[in-house]
N, C-alpha and C positions, 0 to 999 in steps of 0.2 A: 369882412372880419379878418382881425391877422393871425395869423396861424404859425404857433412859433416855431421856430427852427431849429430842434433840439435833438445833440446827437449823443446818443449816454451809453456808448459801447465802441473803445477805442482803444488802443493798444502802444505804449511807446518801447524803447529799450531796454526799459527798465525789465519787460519780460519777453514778449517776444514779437514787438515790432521795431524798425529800423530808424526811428525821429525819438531826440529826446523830449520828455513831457514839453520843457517851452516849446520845441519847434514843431511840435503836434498842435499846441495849441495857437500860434500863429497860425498852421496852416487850416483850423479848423474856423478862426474868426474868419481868415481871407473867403472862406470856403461862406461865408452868408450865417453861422454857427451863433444862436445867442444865449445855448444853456447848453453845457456841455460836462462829459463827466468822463475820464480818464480811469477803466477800468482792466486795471494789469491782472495777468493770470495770477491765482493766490497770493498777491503782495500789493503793498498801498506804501512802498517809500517814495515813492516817486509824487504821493497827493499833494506835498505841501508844496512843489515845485508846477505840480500841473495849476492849482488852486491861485497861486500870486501868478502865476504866466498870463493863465484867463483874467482875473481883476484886473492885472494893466492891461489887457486888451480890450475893457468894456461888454466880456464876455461875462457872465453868471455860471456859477460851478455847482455841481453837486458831486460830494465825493463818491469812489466807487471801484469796485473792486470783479472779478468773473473767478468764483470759483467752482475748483471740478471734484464733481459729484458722479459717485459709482450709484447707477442705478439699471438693475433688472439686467446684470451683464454688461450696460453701456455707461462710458463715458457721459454726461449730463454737464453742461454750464449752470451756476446759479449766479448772477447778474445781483452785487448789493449797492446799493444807493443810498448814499444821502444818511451813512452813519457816521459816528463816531471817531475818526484813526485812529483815537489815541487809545484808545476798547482795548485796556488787556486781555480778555477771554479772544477775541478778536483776532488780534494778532498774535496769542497764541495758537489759536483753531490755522491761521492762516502757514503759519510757519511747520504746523505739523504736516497739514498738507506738499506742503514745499518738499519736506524731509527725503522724502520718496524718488524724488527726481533723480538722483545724483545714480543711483544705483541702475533704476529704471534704463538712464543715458549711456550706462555701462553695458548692458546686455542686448542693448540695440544695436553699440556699435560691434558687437560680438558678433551679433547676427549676419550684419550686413559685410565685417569680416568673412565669413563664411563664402561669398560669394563674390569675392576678391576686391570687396571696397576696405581697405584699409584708412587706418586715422581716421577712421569719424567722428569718434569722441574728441580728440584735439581738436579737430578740424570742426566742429559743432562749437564747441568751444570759444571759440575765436573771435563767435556771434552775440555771445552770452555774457561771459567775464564769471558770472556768480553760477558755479555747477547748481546751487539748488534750484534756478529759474531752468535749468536745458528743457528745453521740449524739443518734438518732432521739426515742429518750424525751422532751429539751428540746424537740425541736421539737413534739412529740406535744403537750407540756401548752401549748405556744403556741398550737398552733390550736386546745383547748381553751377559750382564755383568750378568743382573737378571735373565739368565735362561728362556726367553720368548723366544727367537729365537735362532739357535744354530751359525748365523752368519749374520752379516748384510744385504746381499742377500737376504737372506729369511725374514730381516724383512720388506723390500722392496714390498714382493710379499704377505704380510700379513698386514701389516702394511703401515701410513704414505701416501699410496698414493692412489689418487681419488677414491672412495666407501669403501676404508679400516678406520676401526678408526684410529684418529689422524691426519686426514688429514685438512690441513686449508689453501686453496687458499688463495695467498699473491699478491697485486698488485704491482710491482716492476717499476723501472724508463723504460721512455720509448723510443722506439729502437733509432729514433734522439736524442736524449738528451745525451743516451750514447754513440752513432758513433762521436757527438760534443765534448764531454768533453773529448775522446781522442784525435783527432784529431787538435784539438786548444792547447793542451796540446804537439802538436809536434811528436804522437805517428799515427801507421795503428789501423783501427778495425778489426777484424777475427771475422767471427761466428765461434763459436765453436761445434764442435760435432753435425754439421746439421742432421745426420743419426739416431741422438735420438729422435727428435722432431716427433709427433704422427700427421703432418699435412698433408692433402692432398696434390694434386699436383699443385694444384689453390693457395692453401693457401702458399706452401713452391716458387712458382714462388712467392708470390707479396713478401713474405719476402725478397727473393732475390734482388727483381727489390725496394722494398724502402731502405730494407740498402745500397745498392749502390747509390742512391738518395739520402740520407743522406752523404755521403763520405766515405762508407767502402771500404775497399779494398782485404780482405783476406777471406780465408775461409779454413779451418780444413782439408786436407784431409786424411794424416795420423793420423787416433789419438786412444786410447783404446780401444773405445766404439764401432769403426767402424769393421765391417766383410770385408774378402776379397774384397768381392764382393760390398760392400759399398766404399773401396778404389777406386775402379775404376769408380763408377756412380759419385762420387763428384771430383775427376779429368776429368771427363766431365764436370761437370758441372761448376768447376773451368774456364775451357776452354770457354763452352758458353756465361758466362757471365764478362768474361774478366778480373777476379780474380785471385793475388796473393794466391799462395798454402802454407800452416804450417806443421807442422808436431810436433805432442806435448801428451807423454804417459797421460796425467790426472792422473799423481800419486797422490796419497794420504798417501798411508800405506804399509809397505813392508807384512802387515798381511791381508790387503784387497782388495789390488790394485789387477789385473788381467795384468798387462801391466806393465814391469818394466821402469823404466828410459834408456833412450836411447836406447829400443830394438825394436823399430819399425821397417817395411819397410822403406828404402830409398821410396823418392819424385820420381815419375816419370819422367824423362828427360824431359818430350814434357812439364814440368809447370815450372814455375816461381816461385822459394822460396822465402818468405815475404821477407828471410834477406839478398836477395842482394840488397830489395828495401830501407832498412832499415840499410843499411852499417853503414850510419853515426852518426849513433845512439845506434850499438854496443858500449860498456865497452870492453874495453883490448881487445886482437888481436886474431882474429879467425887462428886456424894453417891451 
């Protein structure tokens, strides 16, 4: 039986990976890719350029978008699929989100001032073009570029996050708001990459049991970030809590990424893949 090839968590420039939409999505057909979904950190200008790129490549699209969600003190991805772009409430939900960045990028590179990296903000910058998309990633490939780290990774584990300089808690939209604004928009929500999240096992059940309260419906099993062994605990847990399963590299960078486009494990038989929930909200025709 053929088992499709679908990678529905990817990243271009437009926020904060290094390939524009088309060249993502070329590299994602080469890559074996037959249902794909172009999902930038809080923003979707980039859909209608990822959506004609994939059609002429005989790819099938489903729109999509990753937004960040403050929950229980952490950071949270919610993963939307296959709504609406043109959703006012949408891309106003999306935009307020955004809002926050620009300040946020300011007091990180104050931090990291502190400890004699200067210009980081320029210099983040420079990656980005739009202050309201800066994330960590910009600043990550800066101190790349200036010789502080020999690779993003490392500035990861030195930098930018909680006790390291530069690090500056951001209060992002929250988990209803975002399960709403896809969903009314026509579109599933997915948590994304639940195996990253630092939460106990009290704290990651109530996430579970309110995004489904909310109206989610998916949840990541295949994806980058996850280990073998993390495939299989959230294909349980897909199961337990009656959850539609994704499957999606988190690309970013063919120089950063660890996970290429379309090289996942196959989904598990025993689950249910978001996109046969999500048929009719495919772009062009799945082979």
């Amino acid at each position: 039986m053929h088992l499709l090839n679908a990678d529905l968590h990817s990243h271009s420039n437009v926020s904060d990976g290094t390939l524009s939409p088309e060249d993502l999505a070329r590299r994602a057909a080469d890559q074996g890719v037959e249902l794909w979904a172009l999902t930038d950190h809080d923003e979707i200008s980039g859909q209608r350029r990822a959506r004609e790129a994939a059609l002429d490549l005989g790819m099938a699209y489903l729109t999509g978008t990753e937004i960040s969600v403050s929950f229980a003190g952490q950071t949270v991805h919610i993963v939307g699929l296959g709504f609406d772009d043109e959703d006012a409430a949408l891309n106003a939900g999306l935009a307020a989100t955004r809002g926050g960045r620009t300040q946020r990028a300011r007091e990180m590179a104050a931090g990291l001032a502190k400890v004699g990296i200067t210009g980081a903000f320029e210099g983040a910058l420079k990656y980005v073009g739009n202050p309201e998309l800066i994330s960590r990633t910009h600043f990550a490939r800066f101190l790349v570029e200036s010789g502080v780290c020999p690779d993003t990774h490392s500035v990861f584990r030195r930098y930018l996050t909680e006790g390291h300089p530069g690090y500056v808690p951001h209060v992002w939209a929250r988990l209803g708001d975002a399960v709403r604004w896809i969903t009314q928009a026509g579109g599933m929500a997915v948590i994304a990459h639940p195996g990253r999240y630092k939460f106990t096992p009290t704290e990651e059940y109530a996430l579970f049991t309110e995004f489904i309260a909310h109206g989610g419906q998916g949840v990541e099993v295949m994806t980058g970030s996850h280990s073998a062994a993390e495939h299989i605990r959230y294909a349980d847990t897909a199961l337990e809590f009656g959850l539609l399963a994704s499957r999606g590299s988190d690309f970013h960078s063919p120089g950063e990424s660890r996970t290429e486009l379309g090289s996942l494990p196959d989904l598990p038989g025993r689950l249910k893949p978001v996109w046969e929930a999500l048929a009719a909200r495919v772009h062009g025709a799945v082979a």
